[in-house]
ROKOLDO-961255 format. One line per 10 residues: for each residue z, x, y of N, C-alpha, C. Coordinates in steps of 0.1 Angstrom, whole numbers. Layout:
residues N
Z X Y Z X Y Z X Y; ...
This chain:
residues 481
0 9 -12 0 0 0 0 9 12; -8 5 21 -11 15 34 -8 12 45; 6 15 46 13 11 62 14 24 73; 15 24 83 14 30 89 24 28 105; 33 32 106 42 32 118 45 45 122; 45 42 136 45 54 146 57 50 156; 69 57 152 76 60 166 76 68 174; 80 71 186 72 79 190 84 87 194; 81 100 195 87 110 195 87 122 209; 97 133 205 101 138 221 87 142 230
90 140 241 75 145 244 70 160 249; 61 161 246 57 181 249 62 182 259; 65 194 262 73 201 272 65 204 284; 51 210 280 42 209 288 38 199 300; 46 183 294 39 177 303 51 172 314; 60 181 313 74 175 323 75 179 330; 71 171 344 71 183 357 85 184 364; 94 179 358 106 179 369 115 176 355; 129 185 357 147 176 343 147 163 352; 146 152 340 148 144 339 161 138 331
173 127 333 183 125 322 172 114 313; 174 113 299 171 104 293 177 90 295; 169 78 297 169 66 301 161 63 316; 163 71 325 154 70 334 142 67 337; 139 56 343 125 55 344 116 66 350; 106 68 346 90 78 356 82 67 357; 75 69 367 65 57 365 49 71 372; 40 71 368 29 76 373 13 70 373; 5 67 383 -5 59 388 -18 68 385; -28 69 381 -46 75 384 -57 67 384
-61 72 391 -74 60 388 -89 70 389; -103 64 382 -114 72 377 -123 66 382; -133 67 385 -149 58 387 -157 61 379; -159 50 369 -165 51 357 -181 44 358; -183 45 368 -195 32 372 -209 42 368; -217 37 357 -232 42 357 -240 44 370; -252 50 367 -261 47 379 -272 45 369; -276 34 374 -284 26 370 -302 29 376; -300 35 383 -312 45 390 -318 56 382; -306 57 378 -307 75 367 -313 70 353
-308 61 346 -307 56 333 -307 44 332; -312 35 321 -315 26 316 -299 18 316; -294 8 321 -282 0 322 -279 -13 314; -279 -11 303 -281 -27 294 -265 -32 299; -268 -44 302 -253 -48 305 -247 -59 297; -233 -61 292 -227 -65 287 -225 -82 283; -225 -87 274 -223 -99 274 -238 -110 275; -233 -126 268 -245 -131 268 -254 -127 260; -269 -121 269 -276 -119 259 -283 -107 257; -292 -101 248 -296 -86 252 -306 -89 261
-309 -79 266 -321 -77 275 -321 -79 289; -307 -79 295 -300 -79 309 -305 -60 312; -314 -59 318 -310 -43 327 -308 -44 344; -299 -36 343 -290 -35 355 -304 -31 364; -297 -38 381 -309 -33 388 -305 -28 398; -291 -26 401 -282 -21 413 -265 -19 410; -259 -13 422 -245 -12 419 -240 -25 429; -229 -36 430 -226 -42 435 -208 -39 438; -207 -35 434 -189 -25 429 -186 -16 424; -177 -8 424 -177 6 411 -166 -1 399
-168 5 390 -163 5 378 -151 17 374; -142 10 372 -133 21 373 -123 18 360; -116 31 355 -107 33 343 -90 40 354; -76 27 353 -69 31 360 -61 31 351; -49 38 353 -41 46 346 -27 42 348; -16 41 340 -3 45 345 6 47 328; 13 57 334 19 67 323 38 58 326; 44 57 317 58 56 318 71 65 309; 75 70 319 89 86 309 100 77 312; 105 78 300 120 75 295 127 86 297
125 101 301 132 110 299 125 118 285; 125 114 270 121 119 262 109 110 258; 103 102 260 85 99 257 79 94 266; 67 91 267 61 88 273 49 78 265; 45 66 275 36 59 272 28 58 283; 14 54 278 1 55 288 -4 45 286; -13 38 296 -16 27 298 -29 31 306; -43 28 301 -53 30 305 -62 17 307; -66 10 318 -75 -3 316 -91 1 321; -101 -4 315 -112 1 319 -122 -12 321
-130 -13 334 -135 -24 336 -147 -30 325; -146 -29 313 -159 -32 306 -158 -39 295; -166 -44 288 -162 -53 277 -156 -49 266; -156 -36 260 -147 -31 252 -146 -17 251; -137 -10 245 -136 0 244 -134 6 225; -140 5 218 -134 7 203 -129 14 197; -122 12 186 -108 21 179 -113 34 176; -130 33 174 -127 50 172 -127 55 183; -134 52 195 -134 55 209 -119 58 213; -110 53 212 -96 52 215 -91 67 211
-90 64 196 -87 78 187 -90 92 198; -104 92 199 -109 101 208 -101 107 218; -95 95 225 -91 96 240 -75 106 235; -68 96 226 -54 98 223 -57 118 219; -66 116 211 -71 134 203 -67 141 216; -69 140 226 -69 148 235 -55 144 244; -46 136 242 -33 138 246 -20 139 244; -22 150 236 -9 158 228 1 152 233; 2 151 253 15 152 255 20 137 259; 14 131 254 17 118 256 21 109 239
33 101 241 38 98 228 27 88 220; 24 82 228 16 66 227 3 64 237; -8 60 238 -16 55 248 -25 49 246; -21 34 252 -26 18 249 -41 18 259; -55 15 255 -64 16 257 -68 6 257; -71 -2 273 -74 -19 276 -85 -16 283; -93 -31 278 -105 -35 287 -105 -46 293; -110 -50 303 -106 -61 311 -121 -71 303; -128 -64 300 -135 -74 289 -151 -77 302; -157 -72 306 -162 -73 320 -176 -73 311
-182 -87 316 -195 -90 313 -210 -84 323; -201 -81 334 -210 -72 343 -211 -58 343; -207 -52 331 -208 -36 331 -216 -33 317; -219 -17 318 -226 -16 307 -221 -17 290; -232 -21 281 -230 -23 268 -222 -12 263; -210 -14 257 -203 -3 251 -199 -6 236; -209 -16 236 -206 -21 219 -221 -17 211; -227 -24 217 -241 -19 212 -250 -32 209; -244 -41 213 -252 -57 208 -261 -60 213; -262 -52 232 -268 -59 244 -281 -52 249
-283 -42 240 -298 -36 243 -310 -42 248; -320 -39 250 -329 -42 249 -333 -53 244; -330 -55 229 -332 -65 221 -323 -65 211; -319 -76 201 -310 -80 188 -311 -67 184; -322 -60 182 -325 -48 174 -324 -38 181; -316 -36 192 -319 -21 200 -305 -17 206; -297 -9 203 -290 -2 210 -285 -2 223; -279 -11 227 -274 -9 243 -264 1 246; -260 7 240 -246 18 244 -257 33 249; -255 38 258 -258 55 262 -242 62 257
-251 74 248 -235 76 241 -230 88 254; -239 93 258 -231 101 269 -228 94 284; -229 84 287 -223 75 294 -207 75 287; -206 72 271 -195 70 266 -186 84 266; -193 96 264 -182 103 265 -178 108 280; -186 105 289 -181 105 302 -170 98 307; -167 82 295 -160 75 298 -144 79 292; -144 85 281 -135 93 277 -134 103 282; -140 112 288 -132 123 292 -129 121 305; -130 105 317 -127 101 328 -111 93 326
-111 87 312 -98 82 305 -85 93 302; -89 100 293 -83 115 294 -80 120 308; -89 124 313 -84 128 328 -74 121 335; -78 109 338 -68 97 346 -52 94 341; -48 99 326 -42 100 321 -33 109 322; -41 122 319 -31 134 326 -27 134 337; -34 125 346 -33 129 360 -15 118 367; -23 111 361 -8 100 360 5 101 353; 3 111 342 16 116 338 21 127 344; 8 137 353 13 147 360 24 143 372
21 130 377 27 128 390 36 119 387; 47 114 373 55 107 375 66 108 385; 72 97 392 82 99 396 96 91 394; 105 93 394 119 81 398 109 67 401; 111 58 393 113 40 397 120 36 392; 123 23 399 130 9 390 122 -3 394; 116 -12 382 108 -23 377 112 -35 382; 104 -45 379 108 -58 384 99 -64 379; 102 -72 370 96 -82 359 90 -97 366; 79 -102 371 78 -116 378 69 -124 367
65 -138 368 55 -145 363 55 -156 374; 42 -160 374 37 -169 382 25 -183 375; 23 -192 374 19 -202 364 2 -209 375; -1 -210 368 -15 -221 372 -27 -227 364; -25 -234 359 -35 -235 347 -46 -237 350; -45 -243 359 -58 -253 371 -67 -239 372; -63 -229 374 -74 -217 376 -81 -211 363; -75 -216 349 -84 -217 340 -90 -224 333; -106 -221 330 -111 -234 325 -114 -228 308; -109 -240 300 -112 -238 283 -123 -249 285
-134 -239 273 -148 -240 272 -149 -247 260; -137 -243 251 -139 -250 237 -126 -255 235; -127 -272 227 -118 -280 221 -115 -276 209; -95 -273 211 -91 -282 215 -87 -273 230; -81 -278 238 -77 -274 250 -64 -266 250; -63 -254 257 -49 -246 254 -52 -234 260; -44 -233 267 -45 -223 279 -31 -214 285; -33 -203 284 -19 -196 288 -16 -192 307; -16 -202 312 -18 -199 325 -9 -191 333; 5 -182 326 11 -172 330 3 -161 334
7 -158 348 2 -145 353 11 -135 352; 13 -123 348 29 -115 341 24 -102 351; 35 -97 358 39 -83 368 47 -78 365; 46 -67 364 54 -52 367 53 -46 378; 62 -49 390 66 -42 403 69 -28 402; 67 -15 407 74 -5 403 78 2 419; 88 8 423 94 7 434 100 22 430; 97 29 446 103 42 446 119 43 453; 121 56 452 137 58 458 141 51 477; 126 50 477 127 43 492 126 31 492
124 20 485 121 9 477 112 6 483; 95 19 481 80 12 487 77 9 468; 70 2 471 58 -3 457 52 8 454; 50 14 444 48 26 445 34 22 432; 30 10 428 25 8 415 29 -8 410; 16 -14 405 17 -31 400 10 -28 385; 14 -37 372 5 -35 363 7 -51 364; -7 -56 362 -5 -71 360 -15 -73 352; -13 -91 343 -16 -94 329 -22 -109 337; -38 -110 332 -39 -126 335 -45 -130 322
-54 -141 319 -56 -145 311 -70 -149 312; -81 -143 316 -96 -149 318 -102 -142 316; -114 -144 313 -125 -137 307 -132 -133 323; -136 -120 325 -140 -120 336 -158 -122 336; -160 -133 335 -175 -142 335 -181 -147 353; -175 -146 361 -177 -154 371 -192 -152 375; -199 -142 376 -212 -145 379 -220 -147 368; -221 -153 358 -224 -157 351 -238 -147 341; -250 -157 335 -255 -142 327 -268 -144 336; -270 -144 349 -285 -143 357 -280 -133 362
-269 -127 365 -262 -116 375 -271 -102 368; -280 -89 375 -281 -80 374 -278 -68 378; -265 -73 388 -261 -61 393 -249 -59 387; -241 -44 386 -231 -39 383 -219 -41 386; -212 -49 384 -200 -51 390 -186 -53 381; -176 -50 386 -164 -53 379 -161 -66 376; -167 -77 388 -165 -91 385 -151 -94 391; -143 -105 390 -135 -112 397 -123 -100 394; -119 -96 391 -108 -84 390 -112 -73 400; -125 -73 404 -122 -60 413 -119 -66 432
-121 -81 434 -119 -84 442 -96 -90 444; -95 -94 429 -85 -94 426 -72 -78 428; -77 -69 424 -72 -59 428 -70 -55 439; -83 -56 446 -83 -54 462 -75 -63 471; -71 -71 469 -63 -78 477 -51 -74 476; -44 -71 459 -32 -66 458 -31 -52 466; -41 -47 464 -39 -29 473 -35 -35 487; -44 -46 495 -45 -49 510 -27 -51 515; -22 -58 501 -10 -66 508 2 -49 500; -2 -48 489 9 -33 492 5 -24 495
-3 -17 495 -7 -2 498 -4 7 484; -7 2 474 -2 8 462 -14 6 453; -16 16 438 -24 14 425 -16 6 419; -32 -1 416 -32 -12 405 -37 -15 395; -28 -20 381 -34 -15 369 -37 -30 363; -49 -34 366 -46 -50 352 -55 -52 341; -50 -60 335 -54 -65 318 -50 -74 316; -62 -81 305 -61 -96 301 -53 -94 292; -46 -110 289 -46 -111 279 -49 -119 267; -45 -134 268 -53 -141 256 -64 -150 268
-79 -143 263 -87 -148 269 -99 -158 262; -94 -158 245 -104 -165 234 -103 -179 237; -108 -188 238 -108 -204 233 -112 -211 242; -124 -207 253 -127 -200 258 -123 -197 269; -115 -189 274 -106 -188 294 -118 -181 300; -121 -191 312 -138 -187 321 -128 -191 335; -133 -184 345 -133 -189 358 -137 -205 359; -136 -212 371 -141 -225 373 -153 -223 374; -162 -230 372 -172 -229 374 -182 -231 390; -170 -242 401 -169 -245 413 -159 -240 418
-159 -238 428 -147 -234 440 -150 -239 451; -141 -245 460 -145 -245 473 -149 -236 483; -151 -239 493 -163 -228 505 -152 -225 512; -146 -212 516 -136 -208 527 -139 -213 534; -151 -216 544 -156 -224 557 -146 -239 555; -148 -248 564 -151 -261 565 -163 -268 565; -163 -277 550 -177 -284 553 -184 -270 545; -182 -262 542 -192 -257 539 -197 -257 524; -207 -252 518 -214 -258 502 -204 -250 493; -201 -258 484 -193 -251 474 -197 -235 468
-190 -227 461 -194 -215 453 -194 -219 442; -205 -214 434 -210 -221 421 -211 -205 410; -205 -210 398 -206 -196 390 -220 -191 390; -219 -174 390 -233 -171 395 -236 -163 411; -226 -169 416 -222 -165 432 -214 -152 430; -215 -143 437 -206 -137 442 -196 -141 449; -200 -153 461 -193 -155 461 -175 -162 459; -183 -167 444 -171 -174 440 -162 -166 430; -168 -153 426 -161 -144 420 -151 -136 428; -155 -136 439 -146 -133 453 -135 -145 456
-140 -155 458 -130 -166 460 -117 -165 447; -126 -163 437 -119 -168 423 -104 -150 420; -113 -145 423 -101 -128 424 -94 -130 436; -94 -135 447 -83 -141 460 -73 -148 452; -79 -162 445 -69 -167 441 -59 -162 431; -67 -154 420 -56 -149 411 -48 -134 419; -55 -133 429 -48 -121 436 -34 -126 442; -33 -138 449 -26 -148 454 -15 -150 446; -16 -158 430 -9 -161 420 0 -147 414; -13 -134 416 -1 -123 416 9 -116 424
6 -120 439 16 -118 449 24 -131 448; 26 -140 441 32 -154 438 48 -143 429; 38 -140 415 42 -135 406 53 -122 410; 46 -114 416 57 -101 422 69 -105 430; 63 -113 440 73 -118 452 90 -125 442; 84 -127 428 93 -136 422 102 -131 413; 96 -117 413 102 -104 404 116 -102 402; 120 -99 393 132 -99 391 134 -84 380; 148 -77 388 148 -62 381 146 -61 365; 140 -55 361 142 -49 344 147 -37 338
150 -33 330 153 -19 324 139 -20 311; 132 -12 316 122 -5 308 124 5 303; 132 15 297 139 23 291 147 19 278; 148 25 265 140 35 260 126 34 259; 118 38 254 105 35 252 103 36 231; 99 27 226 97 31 209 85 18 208; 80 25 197 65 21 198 62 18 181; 55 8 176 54 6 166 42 -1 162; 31 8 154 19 3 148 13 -4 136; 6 -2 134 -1 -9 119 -16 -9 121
-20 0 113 -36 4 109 -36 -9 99; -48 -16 104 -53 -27 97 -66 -25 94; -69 -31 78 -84 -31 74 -87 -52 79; -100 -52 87 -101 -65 90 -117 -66 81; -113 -78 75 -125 -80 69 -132 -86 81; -147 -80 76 -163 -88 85 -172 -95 77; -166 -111 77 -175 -117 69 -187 -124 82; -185 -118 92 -202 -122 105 -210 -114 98; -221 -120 97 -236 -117 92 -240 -109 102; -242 -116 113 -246 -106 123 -241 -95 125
-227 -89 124 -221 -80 126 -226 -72 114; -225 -73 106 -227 -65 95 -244 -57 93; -248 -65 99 -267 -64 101 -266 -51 111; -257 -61 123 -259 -48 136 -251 -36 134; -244 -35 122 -238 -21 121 -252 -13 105; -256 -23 103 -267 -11 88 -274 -7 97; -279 -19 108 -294 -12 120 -288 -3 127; -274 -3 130 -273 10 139 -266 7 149; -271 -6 151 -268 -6 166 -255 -10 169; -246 -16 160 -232 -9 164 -232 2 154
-223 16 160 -219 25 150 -208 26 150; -199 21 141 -185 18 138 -184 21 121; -175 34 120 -172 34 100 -169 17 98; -172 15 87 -172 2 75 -165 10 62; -160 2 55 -147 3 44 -147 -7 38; -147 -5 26 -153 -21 14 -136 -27 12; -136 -38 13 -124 -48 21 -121 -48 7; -106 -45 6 -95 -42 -8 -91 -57 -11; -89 -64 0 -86 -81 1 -74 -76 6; -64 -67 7 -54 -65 17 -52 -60 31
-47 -67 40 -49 -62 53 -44 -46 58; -36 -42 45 -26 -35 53 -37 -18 37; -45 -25 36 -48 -9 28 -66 -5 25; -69 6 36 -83 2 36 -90 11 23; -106 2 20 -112 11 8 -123 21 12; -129 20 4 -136 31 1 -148 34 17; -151 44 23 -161 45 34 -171 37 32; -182 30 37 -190 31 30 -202 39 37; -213 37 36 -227 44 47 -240 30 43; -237 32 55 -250 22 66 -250 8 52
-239 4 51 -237 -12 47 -230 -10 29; -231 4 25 -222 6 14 -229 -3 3; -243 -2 0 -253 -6 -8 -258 -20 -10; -254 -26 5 -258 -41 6 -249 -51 6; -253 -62 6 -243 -72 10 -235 -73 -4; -237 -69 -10 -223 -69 -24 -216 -66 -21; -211 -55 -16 -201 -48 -10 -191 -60 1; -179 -61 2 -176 -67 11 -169 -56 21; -168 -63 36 -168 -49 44 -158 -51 51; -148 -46 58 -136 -43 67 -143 -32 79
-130 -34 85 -134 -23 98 -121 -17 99; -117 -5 110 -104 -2 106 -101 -4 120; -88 -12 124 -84 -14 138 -71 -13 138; -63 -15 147 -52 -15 150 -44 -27 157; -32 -30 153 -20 -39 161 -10 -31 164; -7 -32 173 8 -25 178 18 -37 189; 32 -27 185 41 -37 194 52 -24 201; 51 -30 219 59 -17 221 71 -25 230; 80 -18 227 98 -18 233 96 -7 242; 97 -10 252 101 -6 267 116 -16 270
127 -9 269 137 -17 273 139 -30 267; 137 -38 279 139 -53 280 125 -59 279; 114 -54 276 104 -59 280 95 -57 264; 84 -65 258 82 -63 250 66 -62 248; 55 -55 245 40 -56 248 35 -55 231; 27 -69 234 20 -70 226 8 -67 224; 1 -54 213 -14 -49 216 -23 -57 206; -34 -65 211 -39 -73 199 -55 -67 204; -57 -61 193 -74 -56 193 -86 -66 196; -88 -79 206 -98 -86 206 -96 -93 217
-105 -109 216 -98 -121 223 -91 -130 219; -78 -131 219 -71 -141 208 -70 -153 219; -71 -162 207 -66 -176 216 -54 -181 219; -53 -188 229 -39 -190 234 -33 -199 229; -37 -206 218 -28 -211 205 -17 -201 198; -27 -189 198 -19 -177 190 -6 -172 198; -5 -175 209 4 -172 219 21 -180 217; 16 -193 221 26 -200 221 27 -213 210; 16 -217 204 21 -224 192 9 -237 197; 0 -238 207 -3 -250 212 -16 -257 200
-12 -255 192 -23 -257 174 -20 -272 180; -36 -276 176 -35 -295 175 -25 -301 160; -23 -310 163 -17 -313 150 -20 -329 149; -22 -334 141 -32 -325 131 -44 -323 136; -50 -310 130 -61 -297 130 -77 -314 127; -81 -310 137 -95 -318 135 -101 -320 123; -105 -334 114 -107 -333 103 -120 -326 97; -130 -327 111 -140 -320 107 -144 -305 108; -129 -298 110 -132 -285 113 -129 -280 96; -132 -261 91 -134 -261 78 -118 -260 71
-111 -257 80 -97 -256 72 -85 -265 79; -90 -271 81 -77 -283 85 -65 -280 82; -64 -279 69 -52 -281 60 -42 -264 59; -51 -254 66 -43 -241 64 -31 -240 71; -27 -231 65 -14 -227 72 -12 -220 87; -5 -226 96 -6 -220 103 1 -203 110; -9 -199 118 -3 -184 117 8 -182 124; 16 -169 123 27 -169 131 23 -169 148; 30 -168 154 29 -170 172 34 -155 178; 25 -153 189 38 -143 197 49 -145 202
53 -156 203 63 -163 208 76 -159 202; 71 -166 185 78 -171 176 81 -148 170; 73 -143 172 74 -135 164 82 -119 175; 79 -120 186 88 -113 194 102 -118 199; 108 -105 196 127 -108 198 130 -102 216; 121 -102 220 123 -99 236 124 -114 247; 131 -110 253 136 -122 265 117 -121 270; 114 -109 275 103 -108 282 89 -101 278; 83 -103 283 70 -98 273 54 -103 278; 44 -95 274 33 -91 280 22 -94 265
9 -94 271 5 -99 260 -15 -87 264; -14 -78 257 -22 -66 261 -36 -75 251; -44 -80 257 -58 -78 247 -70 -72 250; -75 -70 237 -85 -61 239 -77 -48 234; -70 -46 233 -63 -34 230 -66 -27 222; -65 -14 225 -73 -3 213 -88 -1 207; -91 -18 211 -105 -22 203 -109 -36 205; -119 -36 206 -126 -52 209 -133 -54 192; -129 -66 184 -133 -69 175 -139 -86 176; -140 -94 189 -143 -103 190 -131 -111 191
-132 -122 187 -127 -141 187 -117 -138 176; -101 -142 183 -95 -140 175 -91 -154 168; -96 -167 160 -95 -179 157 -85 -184 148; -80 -195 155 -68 -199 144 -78 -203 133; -69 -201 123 -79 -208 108 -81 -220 108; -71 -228 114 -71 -243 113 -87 -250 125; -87 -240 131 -97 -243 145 -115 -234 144; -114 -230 126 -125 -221 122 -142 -236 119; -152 -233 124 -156 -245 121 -172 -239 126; -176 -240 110 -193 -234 104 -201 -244 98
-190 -251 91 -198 -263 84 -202 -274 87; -205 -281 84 -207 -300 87 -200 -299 77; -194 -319 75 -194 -320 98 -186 -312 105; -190 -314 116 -183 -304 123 -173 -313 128; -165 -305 140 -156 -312 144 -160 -317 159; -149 -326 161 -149 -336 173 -164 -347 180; -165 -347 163 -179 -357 161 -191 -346 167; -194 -337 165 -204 -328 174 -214 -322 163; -231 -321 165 -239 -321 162 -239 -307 155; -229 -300 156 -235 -283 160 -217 -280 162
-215 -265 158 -205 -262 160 -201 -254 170; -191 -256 176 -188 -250 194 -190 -234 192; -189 -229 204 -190 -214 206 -179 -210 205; -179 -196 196 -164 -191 195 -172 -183 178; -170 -189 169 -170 -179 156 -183 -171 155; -195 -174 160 -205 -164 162 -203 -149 167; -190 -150 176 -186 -138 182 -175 -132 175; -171 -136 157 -155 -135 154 -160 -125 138; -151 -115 139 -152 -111 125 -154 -118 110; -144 -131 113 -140 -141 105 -130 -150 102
-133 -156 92 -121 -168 93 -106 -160 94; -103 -152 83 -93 -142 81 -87 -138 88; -94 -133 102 -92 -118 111 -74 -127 122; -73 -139 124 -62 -144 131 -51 -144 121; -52 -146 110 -40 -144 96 -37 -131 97; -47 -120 96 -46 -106 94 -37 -101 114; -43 -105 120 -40 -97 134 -22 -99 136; -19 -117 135 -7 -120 136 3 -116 125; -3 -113 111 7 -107 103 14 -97 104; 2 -88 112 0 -75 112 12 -72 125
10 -78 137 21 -77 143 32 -81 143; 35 -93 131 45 -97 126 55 -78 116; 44 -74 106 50 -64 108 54 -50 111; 46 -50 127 50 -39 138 66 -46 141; 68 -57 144 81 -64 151 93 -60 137; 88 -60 123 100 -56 115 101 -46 114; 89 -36 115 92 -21 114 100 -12 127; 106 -26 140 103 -19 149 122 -13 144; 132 0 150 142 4 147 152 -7 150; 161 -12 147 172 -21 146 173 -14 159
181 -5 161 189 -1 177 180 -3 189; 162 -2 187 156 -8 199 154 -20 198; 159 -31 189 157 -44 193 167 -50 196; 159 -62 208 174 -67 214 175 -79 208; 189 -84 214 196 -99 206 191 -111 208; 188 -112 225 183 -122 228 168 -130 221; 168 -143 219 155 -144 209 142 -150 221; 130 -145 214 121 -149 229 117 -161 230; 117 -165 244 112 -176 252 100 -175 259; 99 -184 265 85 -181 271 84 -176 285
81 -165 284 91 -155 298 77 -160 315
């Protein structure tokens, strides 16, 4: 059986710029400009459909950073504006940071930057990733990394949440939405803001798939506001954005009287990052102190089966390149390699990803490799499960809710790895009939490894939470922070 836990240990010496006592917080900020030129090189851009090429820059693209010392470890926190970043990509980044104990690798999931998966080329058949674009993006991750652990300093935290659901819209039935917006204040010896990490919950889609220019999309207008009102770096990441969490599609006109913003607009990608910029100065202003110290960190290498056709096609052609591992039927023990499909579809195939769950103090971060739905969050499963969907009757999975022992807590997706739609089983639906009387089955499992992959992700962090050490877990049981 193939488990795999990592706590995390003292950290190299090399990387301590100042004696520190243990328990003390460090907090340290970098930021990178990761943005192509699309002038230079061919720009296949992300999301929708293939055959989007970029025809301008409309924003830069950036990979920002923030490192946190307990005194003896350190964790790193890197978000990068693009639709994914994957687990062997990750590995890569970590290979190169000895001096860091742990380092969580987020994407904000960005449909307006370039292909880093490989689906969005040219065509179904063509390669959209430039691999040296990609290692530029790793060695700008790496950098930003060191750079933010070089400069930690003395803070103390402040935990806020702020609520709106109305600002997200679910695309697919049944309806369930995590409308918490989650902050981390971090404040120097002078009590300036010295640093914000904030958690929303949307897919960043707002210009929809006519958009050809490059842009970060409603998060880099969202950030900018937060810089305007503190004067401080800012680090954010989604979190459960599956089922489907999209901007509105309308917004009203800042003017009076004037024509609405319609997705597609820039403008309304700007309106729509104001407002969630808003909901996070809602969220900070509401902050309340934490102890984020000790820091212990606890993983699980998971084999996820790929029963998508498509996926498995676009990794024989090539065009994703991701190792494949012939699926043991257990989540927790991967098989044999295979090469370029492991002799055809007899073979059944896995990928190898990761769950993690990390104890910072009082605060508890959930790393889920994909888009999970916000069912998986808090428990919001229809009951009963639509008769025409294919598993009505399954069991349902555990919750983060139900399965974290922290008062407070964060919910990281995309983490480590983009593996698609993370679907409750009960809400899985390929067959006729379909559900909610519908001709055709809604959008969501075309983009999902499988029925499996929400059984496998939630177990899986079910047991990071048991492996995590008795003395870092706290008593209080979690709520919905």
């Amino acid at each position: 059986m193939f488990r795999q836990t990592i706590v995390l240990t003292v950290c190299a010496a090399a990387l301590i710029v100042a004696p520190v006592n243990a328990g003390d917080l460090r907090v340290g900020f970098a930021d990178r400009d990761i943005t192509p030129d699309p002038e230079a090189v061919d720009v296949w851009l992300a999301g929708y459909t293939p055959g989007r090429l970029a025809t301008g820059v409309h924003d830069r693209l950036h990979a920002r950073a923030l490192v946190l010392d307990d005194g003896e470890r350190r964790l790193g926190v890197v978000s990068v504006d693009l639709v994914g970043m994957q687990h062997p990509q990750v590995e890569r980044i970590r290979e190169r940071l000895k001096g860091v104990d742990y380092v969580i690798v987020c994407s904000t999931h960005n449909h307006e930057g370039p292909d880093t998966i490989g689906i969005w080329g040219r065509s179904f058949i063509h390669r959209g990733v430039d691999d040296e674009y990609m290692d530029e993006v790793i060695d700008k991750c790496v950098s930003a990394v060191q750079e933010a652990a070089d400069k930690v300093q003395p803070a103390a935290a402040h935990f806020g949440v702020a609520q709106n659901d109305d600002l997200l819209r679910d695309s697919r039935r049944p309806v369930a939405k995590d409308g918490k917006l989650r902050t981390l204040r971090f404040v120097d010896a002078k009590d300036k803001v010295s640093g914000l990490l904030v958690q929303w919950n949307c897919h960043p889609e707002a210009l929809g798939s006519d958009n050809t220019e490059i842009t970060a999309d409603y998060p880099h207008w969202t950030i900018a506001r937060l810089r305007q009102k503190y004067d401080c770096p800012v680090v954010f990441v989604v979190g459960a954005v599956g089922g489907l969490m999209a901007p509105p599609k309308q917004l009203p006109a800042a003017e009076p009287n004037g024509e609405p913003y319609y997705e597609g607009q820039f403008e309304l990608a700007e309106a729509y990052g104001n407002l969630v910029g808003d909901l996070a100065i809602q969220s900070v202003e509401a902050g309340k102190p934490i102890q984020l110290t000790p820091i212990t960190t606890a993983r699980q290498i998971v084999a996820a089966q790929v029963q998508n056709s498509w996926y498995r096609t676009a990794r024989i052609l090539k065009v994703v390149r991701r190792p494949g591992y012939e699926w043991t039927g257990d989540y927790r023990k991967l098989g044999e390699l295979l090469v370029r499909g492991g002799g055809g579809a007899a073979k059944r195939t896995a990928i190898r990803t990761e769950v993690a769950y990390v104890r910072c103090g009082d605060l508890g971060l959930a790393c889920i490799p994909g888009e999970l739905y916000p069912e998986l969050v808090y428990g919001q499963f229809q009951e009963p499960a639509d008769a025409g969907a294919d598993y009505p009757e399954a069991e349902l999975e555990p919750t983060v809710q139900s399965l974290l022992p922290d008062s407070h807590w964060m919910v990281f997706g995309l983490a480590n790895d983009e593996i698609g739609y993370i679907i409750p089983k009960r809400q899985w639906d390929l067959k006729p009939p379909f559900a909610y009387g519908r001709k055709r089955p809604q959008y969501g499992e075309i983009n999902s490894c499988g029925v499996g992959v929400a059984p496998t992700i939630m177990s899986a962090l079910r047991d990071c939470v048991e492996k995590m050490p008795r003395s870092a877990k706290p008593v209080a049981p979690a709520v919905a922070p």
